[in-house]
gemmi code that builds the backbone of each chain (N, CA, C; Angstrom):
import gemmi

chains = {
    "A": [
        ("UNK", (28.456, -28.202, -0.765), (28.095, -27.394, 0.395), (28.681, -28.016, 1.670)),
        ("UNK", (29.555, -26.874, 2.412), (29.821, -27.696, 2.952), (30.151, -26.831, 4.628)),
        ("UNK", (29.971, -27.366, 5.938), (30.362, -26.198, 6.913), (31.060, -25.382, 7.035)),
        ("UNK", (31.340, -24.624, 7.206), (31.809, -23.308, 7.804), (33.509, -23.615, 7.974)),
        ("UNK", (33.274, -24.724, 8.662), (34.910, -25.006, 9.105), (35.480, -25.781, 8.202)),
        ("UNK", (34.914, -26.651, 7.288), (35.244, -27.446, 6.437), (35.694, -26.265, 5.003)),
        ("UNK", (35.089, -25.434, 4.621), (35.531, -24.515, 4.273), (36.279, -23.748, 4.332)),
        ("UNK", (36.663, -23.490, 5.590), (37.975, -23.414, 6.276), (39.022, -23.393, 5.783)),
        ("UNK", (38.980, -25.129, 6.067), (40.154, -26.457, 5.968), (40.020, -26.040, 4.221)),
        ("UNK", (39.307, -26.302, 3.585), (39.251, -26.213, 1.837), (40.324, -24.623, 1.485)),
        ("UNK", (40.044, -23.366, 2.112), (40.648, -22.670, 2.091), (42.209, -22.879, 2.167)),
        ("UNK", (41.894, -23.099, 3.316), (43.554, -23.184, 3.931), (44.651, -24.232, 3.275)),
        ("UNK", (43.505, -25.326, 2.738), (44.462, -26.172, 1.876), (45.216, -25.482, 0.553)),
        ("UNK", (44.082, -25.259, -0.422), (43.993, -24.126, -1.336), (45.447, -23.178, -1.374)),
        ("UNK", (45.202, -22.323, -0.323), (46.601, -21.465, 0.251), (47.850, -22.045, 0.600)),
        ("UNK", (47.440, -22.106, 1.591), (49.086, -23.111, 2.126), (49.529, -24.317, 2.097)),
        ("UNK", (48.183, -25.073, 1.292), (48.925, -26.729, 1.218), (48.085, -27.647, 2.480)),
        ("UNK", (48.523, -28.753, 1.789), (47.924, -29.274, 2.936), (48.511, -29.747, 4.800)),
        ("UNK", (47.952, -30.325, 5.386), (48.542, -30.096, 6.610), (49.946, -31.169, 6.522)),
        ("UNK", (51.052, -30.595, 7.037), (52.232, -31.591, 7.181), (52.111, -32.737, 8.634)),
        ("UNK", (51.101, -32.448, 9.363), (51.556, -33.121, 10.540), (50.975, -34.132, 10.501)),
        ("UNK", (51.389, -35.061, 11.542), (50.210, -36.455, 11.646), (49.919, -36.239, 13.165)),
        ("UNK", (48.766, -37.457, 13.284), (47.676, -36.896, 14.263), (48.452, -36.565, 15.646)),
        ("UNK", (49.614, -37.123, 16.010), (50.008, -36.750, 17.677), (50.577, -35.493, 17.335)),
        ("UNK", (51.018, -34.833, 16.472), (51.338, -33.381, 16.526), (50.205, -32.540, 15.993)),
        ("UNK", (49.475, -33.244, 15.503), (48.040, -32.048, 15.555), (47.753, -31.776, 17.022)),
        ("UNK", (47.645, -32.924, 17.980), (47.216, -32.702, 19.048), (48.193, -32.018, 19.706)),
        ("UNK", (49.399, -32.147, 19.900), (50.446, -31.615, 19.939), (50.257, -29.696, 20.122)),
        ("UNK", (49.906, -29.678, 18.393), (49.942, -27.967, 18.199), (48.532, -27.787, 18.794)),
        ("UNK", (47.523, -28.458, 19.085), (46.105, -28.134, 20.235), (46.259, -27.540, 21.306)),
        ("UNK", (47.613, -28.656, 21.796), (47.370, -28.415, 23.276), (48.305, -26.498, 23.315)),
        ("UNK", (49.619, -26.546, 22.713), (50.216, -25.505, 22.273), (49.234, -24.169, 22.197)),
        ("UNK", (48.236, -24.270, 21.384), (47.425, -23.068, 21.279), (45.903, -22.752, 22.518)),
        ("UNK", (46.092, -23.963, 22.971), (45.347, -24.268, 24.275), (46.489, -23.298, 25.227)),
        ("UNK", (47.445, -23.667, 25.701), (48.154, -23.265, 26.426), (48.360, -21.646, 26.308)),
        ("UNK", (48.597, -21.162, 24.624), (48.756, -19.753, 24.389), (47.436, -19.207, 24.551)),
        ("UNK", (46.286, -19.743, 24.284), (45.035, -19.369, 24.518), (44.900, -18.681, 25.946)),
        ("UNK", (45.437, -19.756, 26.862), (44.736, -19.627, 28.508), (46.007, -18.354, 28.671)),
        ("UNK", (46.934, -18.188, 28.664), (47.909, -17.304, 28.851), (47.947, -15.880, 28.155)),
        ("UNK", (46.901, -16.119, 26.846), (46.431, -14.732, 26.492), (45.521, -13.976, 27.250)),
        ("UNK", (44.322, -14.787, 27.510), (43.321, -14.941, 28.552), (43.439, -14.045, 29.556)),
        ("UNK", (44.736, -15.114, 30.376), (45.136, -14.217, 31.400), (45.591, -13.126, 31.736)),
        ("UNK", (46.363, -12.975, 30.810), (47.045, -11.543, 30.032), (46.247, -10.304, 30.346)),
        ("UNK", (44.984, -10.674, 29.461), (43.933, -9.638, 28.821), (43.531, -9.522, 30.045)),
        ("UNK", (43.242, -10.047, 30.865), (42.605, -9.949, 32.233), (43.360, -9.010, 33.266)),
        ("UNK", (44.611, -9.160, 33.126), (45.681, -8.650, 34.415), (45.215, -7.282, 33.840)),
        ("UNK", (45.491, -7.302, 31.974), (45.804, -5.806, 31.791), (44.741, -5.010, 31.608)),
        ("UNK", (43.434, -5.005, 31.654), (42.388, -5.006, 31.846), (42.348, -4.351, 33.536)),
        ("UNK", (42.254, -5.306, 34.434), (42.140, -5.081, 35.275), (43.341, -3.824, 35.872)),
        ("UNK", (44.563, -3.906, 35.775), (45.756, -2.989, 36.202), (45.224, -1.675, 35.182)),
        ("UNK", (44.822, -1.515, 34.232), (44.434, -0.302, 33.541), (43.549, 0.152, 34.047)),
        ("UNK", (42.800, -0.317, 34.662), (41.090, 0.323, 35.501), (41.494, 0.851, 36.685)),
        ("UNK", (42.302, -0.050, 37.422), (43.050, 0.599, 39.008), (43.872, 1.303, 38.603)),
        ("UNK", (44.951, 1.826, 37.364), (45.668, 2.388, 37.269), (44.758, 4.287, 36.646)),
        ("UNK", (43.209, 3.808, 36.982), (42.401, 5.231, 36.739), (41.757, 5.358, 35.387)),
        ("UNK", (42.537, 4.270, 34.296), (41.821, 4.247, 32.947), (40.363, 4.384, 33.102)),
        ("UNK", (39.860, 5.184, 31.936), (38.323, 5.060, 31.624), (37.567, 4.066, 30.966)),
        ("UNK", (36.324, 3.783, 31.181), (36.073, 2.610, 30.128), (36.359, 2.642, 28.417)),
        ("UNK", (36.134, 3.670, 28.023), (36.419, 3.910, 26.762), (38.069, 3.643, 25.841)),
        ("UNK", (39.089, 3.902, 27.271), (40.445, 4.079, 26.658), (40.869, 1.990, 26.746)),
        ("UNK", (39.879, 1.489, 27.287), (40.165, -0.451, 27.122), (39.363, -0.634, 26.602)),
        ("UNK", (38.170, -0.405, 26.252), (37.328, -0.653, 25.306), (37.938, -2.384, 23.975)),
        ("UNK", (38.962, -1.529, 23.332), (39.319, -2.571, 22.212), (39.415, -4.128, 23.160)),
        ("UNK", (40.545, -4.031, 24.123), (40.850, -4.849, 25.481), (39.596, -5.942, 25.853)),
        ("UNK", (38.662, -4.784, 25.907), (37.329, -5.198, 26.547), (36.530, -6.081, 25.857)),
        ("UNK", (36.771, -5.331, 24.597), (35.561, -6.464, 23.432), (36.255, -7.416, 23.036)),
        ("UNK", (37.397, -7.566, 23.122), (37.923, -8.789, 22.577), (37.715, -9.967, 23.492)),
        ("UNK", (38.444, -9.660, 24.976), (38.036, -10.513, 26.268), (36.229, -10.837, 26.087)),
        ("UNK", (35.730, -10.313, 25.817), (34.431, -10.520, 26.282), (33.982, -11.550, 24.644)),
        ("UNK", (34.230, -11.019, 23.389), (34.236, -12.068, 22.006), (34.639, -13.335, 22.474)),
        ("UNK", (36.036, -13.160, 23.075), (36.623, -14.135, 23.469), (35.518, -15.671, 24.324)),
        ("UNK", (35.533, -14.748, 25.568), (34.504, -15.554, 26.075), (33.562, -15.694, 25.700)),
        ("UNK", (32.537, -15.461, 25.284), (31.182, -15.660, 24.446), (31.729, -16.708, 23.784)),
        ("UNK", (32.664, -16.518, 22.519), (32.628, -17.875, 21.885), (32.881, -18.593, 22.618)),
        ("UNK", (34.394, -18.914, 24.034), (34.246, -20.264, 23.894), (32.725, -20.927, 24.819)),
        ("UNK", (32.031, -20.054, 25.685), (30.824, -20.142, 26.253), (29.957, -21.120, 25.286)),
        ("UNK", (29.876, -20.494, 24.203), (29.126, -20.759, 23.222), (29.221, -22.235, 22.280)),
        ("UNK", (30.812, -22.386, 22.413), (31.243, -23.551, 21.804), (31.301, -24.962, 22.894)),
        ("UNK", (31.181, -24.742, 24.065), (31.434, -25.490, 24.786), (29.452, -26.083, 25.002)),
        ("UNK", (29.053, -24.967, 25.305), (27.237, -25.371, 25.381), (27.118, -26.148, 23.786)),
        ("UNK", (27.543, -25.619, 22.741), (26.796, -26.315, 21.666), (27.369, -27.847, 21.358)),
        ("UNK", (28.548, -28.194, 22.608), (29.132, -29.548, 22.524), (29.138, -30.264, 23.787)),
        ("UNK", (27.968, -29.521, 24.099), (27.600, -30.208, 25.639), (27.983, -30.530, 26.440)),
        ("UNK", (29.318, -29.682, 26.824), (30.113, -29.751, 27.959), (30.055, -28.413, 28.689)),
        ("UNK", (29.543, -28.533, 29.934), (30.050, -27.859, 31.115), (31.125, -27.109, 31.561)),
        ("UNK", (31.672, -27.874, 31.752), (33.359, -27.970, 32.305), (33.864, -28.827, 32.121)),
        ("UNK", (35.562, -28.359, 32.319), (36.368, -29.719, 32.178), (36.960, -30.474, 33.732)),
        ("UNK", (36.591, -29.658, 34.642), (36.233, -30.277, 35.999), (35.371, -31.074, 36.616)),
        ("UNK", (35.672, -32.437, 36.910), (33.561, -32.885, 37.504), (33.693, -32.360, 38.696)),
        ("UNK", (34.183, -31.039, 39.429), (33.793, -31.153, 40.769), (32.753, -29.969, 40.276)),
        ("UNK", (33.066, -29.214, 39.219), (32.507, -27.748, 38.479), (30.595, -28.406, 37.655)),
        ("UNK", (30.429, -28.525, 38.537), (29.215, -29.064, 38.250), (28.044, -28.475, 37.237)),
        ("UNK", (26.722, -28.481, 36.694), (25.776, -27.823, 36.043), (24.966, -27.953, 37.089)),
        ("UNK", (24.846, -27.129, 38.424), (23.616, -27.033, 39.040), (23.883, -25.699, 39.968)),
        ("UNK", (22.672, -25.507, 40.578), (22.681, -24.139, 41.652), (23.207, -23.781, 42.498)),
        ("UNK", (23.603, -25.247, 43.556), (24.655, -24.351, 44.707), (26.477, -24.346, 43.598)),
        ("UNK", (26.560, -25.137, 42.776), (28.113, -24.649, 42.054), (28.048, -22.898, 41.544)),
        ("UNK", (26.716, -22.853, 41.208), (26.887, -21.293, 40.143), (26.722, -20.646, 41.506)),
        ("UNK", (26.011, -20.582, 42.530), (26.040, -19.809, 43.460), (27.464, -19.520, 44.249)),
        ("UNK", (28.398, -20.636, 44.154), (29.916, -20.338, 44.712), (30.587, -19.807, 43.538)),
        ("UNK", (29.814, -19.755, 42.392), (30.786, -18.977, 41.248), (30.258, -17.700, 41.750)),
        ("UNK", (29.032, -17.845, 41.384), (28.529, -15.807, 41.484), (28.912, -15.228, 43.015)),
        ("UNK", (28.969, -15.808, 44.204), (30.009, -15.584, 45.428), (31.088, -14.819, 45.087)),
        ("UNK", (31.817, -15.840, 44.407), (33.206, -15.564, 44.502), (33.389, -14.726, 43.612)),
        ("UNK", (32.989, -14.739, 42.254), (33.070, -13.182, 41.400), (32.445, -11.872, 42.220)),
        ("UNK", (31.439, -11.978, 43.342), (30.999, -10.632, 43.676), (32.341, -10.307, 44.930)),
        ("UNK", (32.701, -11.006, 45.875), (33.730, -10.801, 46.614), (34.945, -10.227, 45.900)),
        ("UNK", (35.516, -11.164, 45.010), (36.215, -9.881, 43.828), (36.226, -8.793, 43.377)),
        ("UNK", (35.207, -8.661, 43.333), (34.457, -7.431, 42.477), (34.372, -6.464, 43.606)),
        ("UNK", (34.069, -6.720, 44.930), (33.642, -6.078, 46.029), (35.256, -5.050, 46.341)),
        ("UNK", (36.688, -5.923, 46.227), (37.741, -5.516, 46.350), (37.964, -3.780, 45.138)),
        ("UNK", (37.577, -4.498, 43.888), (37.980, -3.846, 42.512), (37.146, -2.667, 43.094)),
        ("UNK", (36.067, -2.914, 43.467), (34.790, -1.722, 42.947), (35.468, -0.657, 44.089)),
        ("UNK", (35.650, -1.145, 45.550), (35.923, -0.247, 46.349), (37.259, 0.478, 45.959)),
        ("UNK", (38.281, 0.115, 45.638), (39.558, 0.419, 45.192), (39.051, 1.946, 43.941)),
        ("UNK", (38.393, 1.111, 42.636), (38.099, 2.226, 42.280), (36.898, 3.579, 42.286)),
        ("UNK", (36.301, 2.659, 42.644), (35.538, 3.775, 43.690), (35.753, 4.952, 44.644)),
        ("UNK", (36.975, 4.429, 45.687), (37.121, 5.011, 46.479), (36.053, 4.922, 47.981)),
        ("UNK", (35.224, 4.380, 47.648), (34.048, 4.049, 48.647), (33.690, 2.500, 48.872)),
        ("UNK", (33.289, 2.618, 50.349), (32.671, 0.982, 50.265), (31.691, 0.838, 49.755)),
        ("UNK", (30.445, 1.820, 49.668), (29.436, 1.240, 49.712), (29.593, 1.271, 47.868)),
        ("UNK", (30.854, 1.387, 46.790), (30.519, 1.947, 45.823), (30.957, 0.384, 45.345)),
        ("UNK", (31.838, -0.468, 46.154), (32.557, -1.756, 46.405), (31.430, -2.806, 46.295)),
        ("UNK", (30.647, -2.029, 47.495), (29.220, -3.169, 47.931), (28.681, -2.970, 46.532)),
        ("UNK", (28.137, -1.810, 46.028), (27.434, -1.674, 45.002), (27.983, -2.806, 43.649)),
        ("UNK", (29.076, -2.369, 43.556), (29.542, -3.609, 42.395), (29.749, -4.865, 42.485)),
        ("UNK", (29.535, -5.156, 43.458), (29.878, -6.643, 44.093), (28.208, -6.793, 43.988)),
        ("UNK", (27.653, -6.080, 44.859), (25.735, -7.124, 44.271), (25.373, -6.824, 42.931)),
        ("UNK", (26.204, -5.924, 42.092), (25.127, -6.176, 40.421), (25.970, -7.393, 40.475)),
        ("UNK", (27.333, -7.411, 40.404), (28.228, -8.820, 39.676), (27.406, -10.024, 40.306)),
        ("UNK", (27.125, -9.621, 41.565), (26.341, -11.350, 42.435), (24.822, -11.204, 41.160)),
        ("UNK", (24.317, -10.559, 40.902), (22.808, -10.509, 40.497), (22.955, -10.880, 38.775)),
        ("UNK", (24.461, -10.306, 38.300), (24.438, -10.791, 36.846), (24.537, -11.852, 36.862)),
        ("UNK", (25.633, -12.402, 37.579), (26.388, -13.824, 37.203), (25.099, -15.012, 37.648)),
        ("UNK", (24.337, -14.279, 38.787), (23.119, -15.493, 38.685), (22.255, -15.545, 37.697)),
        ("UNK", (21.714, -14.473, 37.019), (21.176, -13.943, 36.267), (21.700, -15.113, 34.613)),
        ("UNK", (22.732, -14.756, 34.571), (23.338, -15.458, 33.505), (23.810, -16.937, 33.948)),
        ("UNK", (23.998, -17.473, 34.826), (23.966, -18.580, 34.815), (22.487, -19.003, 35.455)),
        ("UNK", (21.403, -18.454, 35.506), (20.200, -19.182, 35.063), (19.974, -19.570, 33.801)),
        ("UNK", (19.801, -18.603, 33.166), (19.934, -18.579, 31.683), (20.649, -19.984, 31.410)),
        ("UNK", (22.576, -19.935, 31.131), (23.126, -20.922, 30.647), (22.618, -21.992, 31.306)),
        ("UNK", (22.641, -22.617, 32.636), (22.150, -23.911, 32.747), (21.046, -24.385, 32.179)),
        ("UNK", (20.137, -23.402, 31.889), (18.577, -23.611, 31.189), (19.028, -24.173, 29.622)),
        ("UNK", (19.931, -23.523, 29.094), (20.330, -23.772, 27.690), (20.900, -24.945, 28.067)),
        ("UNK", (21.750, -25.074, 28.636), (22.875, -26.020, 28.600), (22.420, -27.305, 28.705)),
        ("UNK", (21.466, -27.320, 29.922), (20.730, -28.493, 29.991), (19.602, -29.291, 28.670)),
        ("UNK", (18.947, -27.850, 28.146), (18.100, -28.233, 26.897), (19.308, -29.055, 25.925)),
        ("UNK", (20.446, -28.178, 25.847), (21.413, -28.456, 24.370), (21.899, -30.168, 24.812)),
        ("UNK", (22.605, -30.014, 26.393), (22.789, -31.897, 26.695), (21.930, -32.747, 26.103)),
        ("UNK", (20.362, -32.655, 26.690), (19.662, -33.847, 26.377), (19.011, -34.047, 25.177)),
        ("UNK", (19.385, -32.741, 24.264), (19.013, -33.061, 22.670), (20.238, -33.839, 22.623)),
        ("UNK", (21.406, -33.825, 22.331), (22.845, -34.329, 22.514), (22.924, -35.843, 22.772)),
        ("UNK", (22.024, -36.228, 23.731), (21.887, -36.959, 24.571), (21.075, -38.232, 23.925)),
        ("UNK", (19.784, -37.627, 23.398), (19.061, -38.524, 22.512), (19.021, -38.608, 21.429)),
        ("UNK", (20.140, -38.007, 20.622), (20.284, -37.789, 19.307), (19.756, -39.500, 18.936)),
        ("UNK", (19.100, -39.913, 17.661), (18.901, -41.160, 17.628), (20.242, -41.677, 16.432)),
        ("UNK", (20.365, -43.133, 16.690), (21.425, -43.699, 16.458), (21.628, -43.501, 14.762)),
        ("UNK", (22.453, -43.680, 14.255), (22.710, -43.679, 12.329), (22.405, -45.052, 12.271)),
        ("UNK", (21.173, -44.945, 10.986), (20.835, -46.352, 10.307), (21.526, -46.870, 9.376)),
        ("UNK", (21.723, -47.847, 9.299), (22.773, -48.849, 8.155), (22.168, -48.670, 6.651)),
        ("UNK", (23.256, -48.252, 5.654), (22.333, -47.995, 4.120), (21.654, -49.335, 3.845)),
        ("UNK", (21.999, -50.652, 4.543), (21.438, -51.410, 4.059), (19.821, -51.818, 4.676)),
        ("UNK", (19.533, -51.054, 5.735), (18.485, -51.008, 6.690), (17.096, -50.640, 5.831)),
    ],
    "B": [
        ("UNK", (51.100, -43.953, 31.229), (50.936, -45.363, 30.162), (52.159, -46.323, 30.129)),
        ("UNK", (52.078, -47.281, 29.832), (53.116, -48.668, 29.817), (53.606, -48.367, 28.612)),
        ("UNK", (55.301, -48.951, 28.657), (55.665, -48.951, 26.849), (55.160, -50.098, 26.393)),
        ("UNK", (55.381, -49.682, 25.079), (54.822, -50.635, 24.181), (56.132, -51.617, 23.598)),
        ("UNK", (56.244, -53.002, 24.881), (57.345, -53.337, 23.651), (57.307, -54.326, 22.608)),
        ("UNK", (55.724, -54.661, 22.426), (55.087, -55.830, 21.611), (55.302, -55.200, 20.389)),
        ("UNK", (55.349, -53.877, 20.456), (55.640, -53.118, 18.838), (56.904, -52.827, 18.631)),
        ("UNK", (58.122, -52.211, 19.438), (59.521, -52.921, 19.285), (59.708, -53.956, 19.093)),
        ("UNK", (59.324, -54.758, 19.662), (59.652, -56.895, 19.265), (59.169, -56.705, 17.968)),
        ("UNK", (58.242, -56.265, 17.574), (57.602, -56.966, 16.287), (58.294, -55.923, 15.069)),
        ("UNK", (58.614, -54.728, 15.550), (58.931, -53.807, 14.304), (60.688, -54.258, 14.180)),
        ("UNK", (61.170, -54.843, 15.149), (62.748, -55.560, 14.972), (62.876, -57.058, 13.886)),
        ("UNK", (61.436, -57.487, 14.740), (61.064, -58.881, 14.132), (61.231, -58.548, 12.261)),
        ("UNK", (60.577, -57.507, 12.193), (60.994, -57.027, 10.586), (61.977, -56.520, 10.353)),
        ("UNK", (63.000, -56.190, 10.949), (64.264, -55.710, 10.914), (63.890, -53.825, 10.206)),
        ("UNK", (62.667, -53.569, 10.638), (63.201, -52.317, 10.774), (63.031, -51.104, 11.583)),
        ("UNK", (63.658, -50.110, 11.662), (63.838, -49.105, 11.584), (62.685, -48.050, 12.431)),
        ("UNK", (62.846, -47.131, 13.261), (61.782, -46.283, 13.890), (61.318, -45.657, 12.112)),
        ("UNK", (62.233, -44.643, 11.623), (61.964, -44.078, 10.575), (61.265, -44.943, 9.439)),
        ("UNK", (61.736, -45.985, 9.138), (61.472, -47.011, 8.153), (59.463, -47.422, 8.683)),
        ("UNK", (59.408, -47.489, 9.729), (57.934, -48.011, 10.297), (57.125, -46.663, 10.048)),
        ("UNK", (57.725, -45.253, 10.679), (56.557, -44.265, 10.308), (57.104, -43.732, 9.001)),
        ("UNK", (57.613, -43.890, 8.046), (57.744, -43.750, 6.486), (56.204, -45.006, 5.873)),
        ("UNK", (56.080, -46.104, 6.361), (55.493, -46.755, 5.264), (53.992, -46.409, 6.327)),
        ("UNK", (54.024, -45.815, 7.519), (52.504, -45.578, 8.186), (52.529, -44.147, 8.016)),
        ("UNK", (53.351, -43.195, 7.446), (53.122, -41.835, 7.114), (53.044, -41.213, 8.217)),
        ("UNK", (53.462, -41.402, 9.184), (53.865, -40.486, 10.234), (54.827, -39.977, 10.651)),
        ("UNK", (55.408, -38.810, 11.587), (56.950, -38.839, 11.565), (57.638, -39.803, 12.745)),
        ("UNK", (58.797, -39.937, 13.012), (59.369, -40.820, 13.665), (59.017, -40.975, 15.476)),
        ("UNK", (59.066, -39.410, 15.370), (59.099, -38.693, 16.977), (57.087, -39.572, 17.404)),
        ("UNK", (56.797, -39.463, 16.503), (55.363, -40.256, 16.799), (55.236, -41.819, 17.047)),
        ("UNK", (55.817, -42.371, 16.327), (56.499, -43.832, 16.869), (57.553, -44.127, 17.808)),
        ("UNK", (58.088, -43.365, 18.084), (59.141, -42.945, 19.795), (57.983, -42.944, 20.039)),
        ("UNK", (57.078, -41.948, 20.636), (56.009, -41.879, 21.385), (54.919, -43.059, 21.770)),
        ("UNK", (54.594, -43.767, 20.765), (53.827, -44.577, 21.118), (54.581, -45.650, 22.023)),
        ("UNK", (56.208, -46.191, 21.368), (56.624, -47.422, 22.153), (57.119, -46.623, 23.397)),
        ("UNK", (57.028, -45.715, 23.967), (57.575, -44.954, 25.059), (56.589, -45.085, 25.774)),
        ("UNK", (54.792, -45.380, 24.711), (54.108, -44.876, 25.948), (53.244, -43.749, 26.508)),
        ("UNK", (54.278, -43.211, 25.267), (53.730, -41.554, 25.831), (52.523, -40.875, 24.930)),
        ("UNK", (52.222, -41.938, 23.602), (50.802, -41.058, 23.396), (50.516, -42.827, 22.965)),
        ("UNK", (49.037, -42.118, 22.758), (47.955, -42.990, 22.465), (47.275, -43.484, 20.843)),
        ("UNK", (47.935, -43.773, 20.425), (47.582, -43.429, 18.921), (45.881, -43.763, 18.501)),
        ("UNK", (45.569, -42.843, 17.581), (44.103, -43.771, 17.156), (43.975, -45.095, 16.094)),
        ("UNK", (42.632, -45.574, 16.331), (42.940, -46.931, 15.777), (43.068, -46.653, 14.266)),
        ("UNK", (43.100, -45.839, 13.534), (43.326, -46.159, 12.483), (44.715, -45.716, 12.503)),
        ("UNK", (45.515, -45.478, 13.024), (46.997, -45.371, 13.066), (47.722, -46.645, 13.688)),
        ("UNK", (46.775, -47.437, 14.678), (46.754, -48.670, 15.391), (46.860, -49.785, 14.064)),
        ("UNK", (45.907, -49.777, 13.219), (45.339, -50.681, 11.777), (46.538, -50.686, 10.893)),
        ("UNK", (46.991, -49.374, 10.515), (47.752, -49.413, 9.876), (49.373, -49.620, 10.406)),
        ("UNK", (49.595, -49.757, 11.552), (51.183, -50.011, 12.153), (50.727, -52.088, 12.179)),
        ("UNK", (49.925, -52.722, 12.430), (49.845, -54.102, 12.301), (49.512, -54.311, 10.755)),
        ("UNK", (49.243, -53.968, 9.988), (49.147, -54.164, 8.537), (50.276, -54.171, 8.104)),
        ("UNK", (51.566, -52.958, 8.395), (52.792, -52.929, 7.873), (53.920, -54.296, 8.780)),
        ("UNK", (53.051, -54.496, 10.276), (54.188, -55.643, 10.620), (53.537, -56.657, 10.389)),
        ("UNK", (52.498, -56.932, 9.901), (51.804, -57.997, 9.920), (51.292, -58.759, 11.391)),
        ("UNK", (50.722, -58.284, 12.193), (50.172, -58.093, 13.516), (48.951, -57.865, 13.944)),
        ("UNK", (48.238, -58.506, 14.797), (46.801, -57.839, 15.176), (46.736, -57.307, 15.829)),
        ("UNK", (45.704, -56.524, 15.840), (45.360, -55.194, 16.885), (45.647, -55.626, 18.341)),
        ("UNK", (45.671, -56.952, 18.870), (45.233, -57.669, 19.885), (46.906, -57.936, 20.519)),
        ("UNK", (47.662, -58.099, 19.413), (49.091, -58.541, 19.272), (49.946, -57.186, 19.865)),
        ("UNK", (49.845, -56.302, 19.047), (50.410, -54.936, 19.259), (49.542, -54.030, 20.016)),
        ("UNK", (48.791, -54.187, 20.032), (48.039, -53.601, 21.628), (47.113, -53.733, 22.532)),
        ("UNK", (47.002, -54.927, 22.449), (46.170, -55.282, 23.320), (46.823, -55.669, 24.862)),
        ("UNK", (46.251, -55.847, 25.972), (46.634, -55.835, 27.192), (47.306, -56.520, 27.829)),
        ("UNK", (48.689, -56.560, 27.959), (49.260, -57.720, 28.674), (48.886, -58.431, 29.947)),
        ("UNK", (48.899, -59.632, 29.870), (48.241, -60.047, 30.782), (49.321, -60.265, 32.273)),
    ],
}
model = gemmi.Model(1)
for chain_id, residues in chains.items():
    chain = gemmi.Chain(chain_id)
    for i, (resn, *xyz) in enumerate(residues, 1):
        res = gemmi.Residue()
        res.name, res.seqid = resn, gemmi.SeqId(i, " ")
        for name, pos in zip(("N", "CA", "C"), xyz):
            atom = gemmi.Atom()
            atom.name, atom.element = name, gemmi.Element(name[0])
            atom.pos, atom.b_iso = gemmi.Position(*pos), 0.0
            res.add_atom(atom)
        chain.add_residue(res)
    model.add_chain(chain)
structure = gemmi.Structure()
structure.add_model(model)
structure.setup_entities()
């Protein structure tokens, strides 16, 4: 029995053999799919966004939509269950950082909403749900995040078989 | 990072080879360029096994010049 990912790796050996590289080109092909990662990311985002101003409906990005959003959830998800934050220390885990996040996503949003809207107040309107989610949800995550750290944190040490 | 030339001196000292050093540590070559360049960091069990093949301590081949 064995995890999820280790099963994986058992698969993938199985199939294609085992891995040819040694460890600086594993890290190597990391950073590589790190890099294609953030550039898909961005991708999905431009085209996402240029399809909505270009009049698209929600339904016709939909596929677009759920993937960006899978996307994020997992790595959200993978990063809290390994007790990291960010990879910035200025990007902090506390209230006035999420409050200059949820800021700055509603000012964004304030641009998008009016554009497709056609109205300000339809601009204003999407700019305070985005300010009210993003606090909303980063109450939430810091609440988790913080619980998941300090289990993390005190995990107790591995005893010696001879102990 | 600094090169490493305590692991050139010592992998010459054996008379061999970039290829010849990551053949008997199972790595490819471009990974031993890298380390005496400097440019990556290897882990210690890749550390263990490059002083086992020159006959070297961890302390010898990478530890901190003073």
């Amino acid at each position: 029995m064995g995890t999820l990912k280790e099963k994986a790796v058992q698969a993938a050996n199985k199939w294609l053999g085992p891995s040819t590289l040694d460890e600086m080109q594993e890290l190597k092909t990391l950073k590589i799919y790190r890099n294609g990662m953030i550039f898909t990311w961005l991708a999905l985002m431009v085209a996402i966004v240029a399809q909505l101003l270009a009049g698209a409906r929600l339904p016709q990005i939909a596929g677009e939509w759920l993937i960006f959003m899978a996307v994020d959830i997992y790595i959200l998800g993978a990063m809290i269950k390994a007790g990291i934050w960010s990879t910035r220390r200025k990007l902090k885990a506390d209230w006035p950082t999420s409050l200059w996040a949820s800021a700055i996503a509603s000012v964004s949003t304030l641009a998008f909403g009016w554009a497709t809207s056609g109205t300000l107040w339809g601009g204003l309107l999407t700019a305070a749900i985005t300010l009210v989610l993003c606090l909303v949800c980063f109450a939430i995550l810091l609440q988790v995040y913080k619980i998941r750290q300090k289990k993390l944190e005190q995990e107790p040490e591995e005893k010696n078989d001879g102990e | 990072m600094a090169k490493n030339l305590q692991l050139k001196a010592a992998r010459a000292e054996k008379d061999m080879t970039q290829q010849a050093l990551a053949a008997a540590v199972q790595v490819s070559r471009q990974t031993i360029n890298a380390i005496e360049k400097g440019e990556y960091n290897p882990t210690i069990r890749l550390c263990r096994a490059i002083c086992r093949v020159l006959g070297k301590t961890l302390d010898q081949l990478f530890g901190e010049e003073s």
